[in-house]
C-alpha positions in Angstrom: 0.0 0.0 0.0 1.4 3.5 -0.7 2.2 5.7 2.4 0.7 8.5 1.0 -0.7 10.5 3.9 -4.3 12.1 4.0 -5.5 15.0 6.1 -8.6 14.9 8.0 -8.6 17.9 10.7 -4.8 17.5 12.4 -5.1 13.7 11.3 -2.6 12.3 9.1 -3.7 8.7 7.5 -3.6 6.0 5.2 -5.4 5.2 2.0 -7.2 2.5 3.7 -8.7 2.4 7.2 -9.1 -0.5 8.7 -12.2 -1.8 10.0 -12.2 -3.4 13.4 -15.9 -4.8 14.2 -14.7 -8.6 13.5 -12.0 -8.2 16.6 -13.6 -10.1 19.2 -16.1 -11.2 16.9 -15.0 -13.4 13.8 -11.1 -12.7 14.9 -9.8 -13.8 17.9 -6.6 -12.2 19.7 -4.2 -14.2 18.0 -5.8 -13.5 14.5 -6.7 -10.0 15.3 -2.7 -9.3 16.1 -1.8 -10.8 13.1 -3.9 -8.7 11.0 -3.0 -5.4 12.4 1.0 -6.4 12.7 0.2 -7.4 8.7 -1.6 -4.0 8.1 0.8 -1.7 10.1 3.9 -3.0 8.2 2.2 -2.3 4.8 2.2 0.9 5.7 -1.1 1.3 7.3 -1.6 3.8 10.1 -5.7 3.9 10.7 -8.3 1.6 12.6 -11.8 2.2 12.9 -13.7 0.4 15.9 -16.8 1.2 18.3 -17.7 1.5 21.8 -20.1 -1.3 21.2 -18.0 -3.9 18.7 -18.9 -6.6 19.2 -21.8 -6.4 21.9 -24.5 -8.5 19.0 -21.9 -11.5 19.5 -23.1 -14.5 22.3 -21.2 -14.3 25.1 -19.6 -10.3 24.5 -20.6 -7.3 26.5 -19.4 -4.5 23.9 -16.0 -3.0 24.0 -14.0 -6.8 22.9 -12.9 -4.5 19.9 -11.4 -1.8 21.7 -9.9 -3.9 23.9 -8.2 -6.0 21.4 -6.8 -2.8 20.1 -6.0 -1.7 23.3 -3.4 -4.8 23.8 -2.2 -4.6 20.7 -1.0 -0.8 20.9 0.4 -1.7 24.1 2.5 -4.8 23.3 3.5 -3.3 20.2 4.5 0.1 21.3 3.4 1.9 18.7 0.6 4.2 19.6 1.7 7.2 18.6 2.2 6.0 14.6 -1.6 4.7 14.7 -4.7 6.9 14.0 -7.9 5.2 16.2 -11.2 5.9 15.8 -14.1 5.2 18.0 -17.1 5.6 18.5 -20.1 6.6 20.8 -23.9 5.9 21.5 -24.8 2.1 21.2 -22.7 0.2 24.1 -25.4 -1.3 26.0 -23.6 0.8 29.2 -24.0 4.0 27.5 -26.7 4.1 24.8 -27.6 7.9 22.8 -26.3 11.1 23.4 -26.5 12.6 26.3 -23.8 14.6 27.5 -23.1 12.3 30.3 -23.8 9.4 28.3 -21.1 10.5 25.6 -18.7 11.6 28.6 -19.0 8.5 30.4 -18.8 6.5 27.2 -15.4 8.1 26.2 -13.7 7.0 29.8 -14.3 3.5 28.9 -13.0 4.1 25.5 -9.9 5.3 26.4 -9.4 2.7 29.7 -10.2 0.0 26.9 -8.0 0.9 24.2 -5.0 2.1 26.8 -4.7 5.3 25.9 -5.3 9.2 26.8 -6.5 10.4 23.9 -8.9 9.1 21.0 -8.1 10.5 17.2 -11.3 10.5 15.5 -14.5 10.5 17.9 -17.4 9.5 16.1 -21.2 9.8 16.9 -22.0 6.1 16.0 -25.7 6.4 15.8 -27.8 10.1 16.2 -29.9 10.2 19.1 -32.7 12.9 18.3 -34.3 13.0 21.7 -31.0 15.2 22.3 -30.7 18.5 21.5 -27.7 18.9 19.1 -26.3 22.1 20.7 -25.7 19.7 24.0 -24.4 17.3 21.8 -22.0 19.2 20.2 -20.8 21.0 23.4 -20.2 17.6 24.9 -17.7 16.7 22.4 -16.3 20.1 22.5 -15.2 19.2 26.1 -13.4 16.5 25.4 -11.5 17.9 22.4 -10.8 20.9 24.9 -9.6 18.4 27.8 -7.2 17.0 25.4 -9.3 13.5 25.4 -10.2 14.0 22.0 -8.3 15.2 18.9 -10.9 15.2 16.2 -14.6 14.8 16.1 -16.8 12.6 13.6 -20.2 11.6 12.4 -21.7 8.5 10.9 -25.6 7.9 10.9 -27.4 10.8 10.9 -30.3 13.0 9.1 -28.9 15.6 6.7 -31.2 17.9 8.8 -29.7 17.0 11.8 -26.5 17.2 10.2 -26.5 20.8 9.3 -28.0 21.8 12.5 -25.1 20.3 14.4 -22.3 21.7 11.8 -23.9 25.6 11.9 -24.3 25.0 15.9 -19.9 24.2 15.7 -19.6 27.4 13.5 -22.1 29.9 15.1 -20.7 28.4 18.8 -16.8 28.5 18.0 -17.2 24.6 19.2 -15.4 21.8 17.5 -16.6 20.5 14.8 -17.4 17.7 12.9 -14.1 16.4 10.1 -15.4 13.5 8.7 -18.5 11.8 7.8 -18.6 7.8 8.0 -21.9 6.9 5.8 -22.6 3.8 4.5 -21.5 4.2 0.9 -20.5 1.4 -2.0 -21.4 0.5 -5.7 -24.6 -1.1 -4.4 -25.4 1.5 -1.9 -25.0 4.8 -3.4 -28.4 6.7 -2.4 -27.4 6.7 1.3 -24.9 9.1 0.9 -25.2 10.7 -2.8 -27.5 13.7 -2.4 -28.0 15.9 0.7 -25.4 14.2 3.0 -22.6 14.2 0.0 -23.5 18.3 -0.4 -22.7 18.7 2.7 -19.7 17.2 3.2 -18.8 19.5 0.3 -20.3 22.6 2.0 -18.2 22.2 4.9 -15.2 20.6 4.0 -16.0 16.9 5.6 -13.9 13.7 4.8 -15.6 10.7 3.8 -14.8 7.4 5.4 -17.3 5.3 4.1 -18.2 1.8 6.2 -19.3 -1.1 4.4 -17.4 -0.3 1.3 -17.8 -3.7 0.4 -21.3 -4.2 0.9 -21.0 -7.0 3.8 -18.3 -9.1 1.2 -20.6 -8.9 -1.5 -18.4 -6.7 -3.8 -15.5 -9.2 -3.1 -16.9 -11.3 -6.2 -17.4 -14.6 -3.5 -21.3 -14.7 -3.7 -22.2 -16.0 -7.0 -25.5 -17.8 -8.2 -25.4 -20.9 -6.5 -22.2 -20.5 -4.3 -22.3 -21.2 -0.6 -20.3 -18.7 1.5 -19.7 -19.8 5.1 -19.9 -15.9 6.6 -22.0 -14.7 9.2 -22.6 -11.9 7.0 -23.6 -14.2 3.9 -27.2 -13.5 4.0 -27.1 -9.5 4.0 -24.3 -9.7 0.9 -26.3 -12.6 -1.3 -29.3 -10.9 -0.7 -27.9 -7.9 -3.6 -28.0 -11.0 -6.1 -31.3 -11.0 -6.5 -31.5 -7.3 -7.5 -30.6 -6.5 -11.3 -28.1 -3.4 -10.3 -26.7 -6.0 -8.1 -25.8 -8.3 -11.2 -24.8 -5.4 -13.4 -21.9 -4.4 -10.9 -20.9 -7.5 -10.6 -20.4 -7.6 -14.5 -18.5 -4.4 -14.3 -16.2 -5.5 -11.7 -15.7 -8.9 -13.5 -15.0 -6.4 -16.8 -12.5 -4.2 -15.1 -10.9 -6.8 -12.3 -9.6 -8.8 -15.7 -8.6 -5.9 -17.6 -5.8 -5.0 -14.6 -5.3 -8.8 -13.5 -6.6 -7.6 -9.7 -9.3 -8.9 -7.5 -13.0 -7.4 -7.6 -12.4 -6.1 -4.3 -9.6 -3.8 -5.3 -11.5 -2.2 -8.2 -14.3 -1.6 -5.8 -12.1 0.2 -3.5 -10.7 2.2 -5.8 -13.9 3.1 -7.4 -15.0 4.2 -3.7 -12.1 5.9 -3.1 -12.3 8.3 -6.6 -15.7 9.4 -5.2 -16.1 13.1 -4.7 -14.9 13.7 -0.8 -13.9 10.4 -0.1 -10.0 10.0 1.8 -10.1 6.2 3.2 -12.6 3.7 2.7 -13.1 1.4 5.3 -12.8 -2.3 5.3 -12.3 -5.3 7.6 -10.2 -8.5 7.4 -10.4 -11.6 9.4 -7.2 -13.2 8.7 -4.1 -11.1 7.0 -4.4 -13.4 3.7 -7.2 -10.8 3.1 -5.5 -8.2 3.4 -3.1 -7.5 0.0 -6.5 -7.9 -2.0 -7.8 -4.8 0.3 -4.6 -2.9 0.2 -4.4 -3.3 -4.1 -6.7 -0.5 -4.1 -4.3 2.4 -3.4 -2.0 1.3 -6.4 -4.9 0.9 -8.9 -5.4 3.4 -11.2 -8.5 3.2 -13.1 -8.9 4.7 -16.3 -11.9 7.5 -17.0 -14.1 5.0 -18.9 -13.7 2.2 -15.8 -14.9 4.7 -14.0 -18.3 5.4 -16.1 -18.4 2.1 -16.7 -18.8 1.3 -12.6 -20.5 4.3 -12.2 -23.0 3.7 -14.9 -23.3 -0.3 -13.8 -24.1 1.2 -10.1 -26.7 3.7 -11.3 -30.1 2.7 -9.3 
């Protein structure tokens, strides 16, 4: 992977974030330290976790992700070369957005993952029964107590959205960097439209999650193939859609046209999108990582590109 640097606020990073909501889920400890060791010496330098990774899992709490991360940092020494992003508002100790909720909630982050500071905050999930003004002044509090460097968003109305961006502007508070939608050839409409405009109005990165549409973009899940995944059923389900079939075509068309992997040319479509710095993706094992990492050396050509685009249209 190139180490070409990105900026997002005072946040340098990599190409590619990392996505960590299979560590303590799908990846143990020993397979979770293998991936990061594998990502970190190709040059990576971002993870993305959550307060509540991976709390859906029999037997977890929330916070086995962060933890996992936690160790790692510490055994390898290396915090200060490594980006982490969090997030706040669905643990099942500190659910929404409450001031104290997102106060609390950021304690545990940081006692989980070792540290004293988080990078990238994110508010996981909006939590409209709170006003965004306390919200916003909340996270303000923690970038002032040096607790937090930068602040993010993922799910959220655009409404919503801009109210919480103009409160950071009219307010002097700090402000939102970086939007994480959901965002991928087969899931365009969630961020295309008001959300992308305003990222453009005020400057936000995109970090888009799920940029493989739960492994479907990978090229695995084919008529008639079986993929043993706990996430099977939400990526086969995009067979049985005609704009599912078409980008499958595409990336079939342009994966053999540069010898790469379906995965990589989705990537890299992703990451030509207006605003978009670092798509986010996960790997269980680090075998699945060089197909991930491809995408920052691909260069696709102007009519890939329309071709993809075009395939993806709804």
């Amino acid at each position: 992977m190139s180490t070409t640097r990105h900026t997002i606020g005072s946040l340098k990073v990599s190409s590619l974030c990392l996505g960590g909501n299979v560590f303590g889920w799908t990846a143990d400890e020993k397979d979770t330290f293998a991936v990061l060791d594998a990502y970190a010496a190709a040059g990576g330098n971002f993870l993305d976790t959550a307060d509540s990774y991976s709390a859906w899992a029999e037997g977890n709490a929330g916070g086995e992700s962060e933890t996992l991360i936690g160790r790692w940092l510490a055994d390898r020494g290396n915090r200060d070369d490594i980006v982490v992003a969090t997030k706040v508002a669905r643990h099942p100790d500190h659910t929404g957005l409450a001031a104290a909720t997102v106060k609390a909630a950021a304690e545990d982050s940081l006692r989980r993952l070792g540290t004293d500071h988080i990078d990238l905050y994110y508010t996981h999930f909006d939590d409209e029964s709170v006003e965004v003004g306390e919200i916003m002044t909340a996270l303000d509090e923690l970038v002032r107590a040096g607790k937090v460097r930068e602040i993010a968003v993922s799910n959220i109305a655009p409404a919503r959205l801009r109210a919480s961006l103009e409160f950071s502007r009219r307010e002097d508070t700090a402000r939102y960097v970086a939007i994480q939608p959901q965002y991928n050839l087969v899931s365009r409409d969630t961020y295309e439209g008001e959300r992308l405009d305003l990222a453009t109005e005020f400057g936000l990165a995109a970090l888009p999650y799920s940029a493989l549409a739960s492994g479907f973009l990978t090229g695995k899940y084919r008529p008639g193939a079986e993929v043993a995944s706990p996430r099977a059923g939400g990526a086969a389900r995009h067979l049985a859609t005609e704009r599912g079939r078409r980008v499958l075509a595409a990336l079939d068309r342009v994966a053999e046209a540069h010898a790469t992997e379906p995965a990589t040319v989705a990537l890299a479509w992703l990451g030509s999108r207006p605003t978009v710095v670092a798509p986010i993706a996960s790997a269980r094992t680090p075998d699945q990582l060089p197909t991930l990492l491809a995408a920052a050396e691909l260069t696709l050509t102007d009519a890939e590109l329309a071709d993809l685009t075009a395939a993806s249209a709804a």
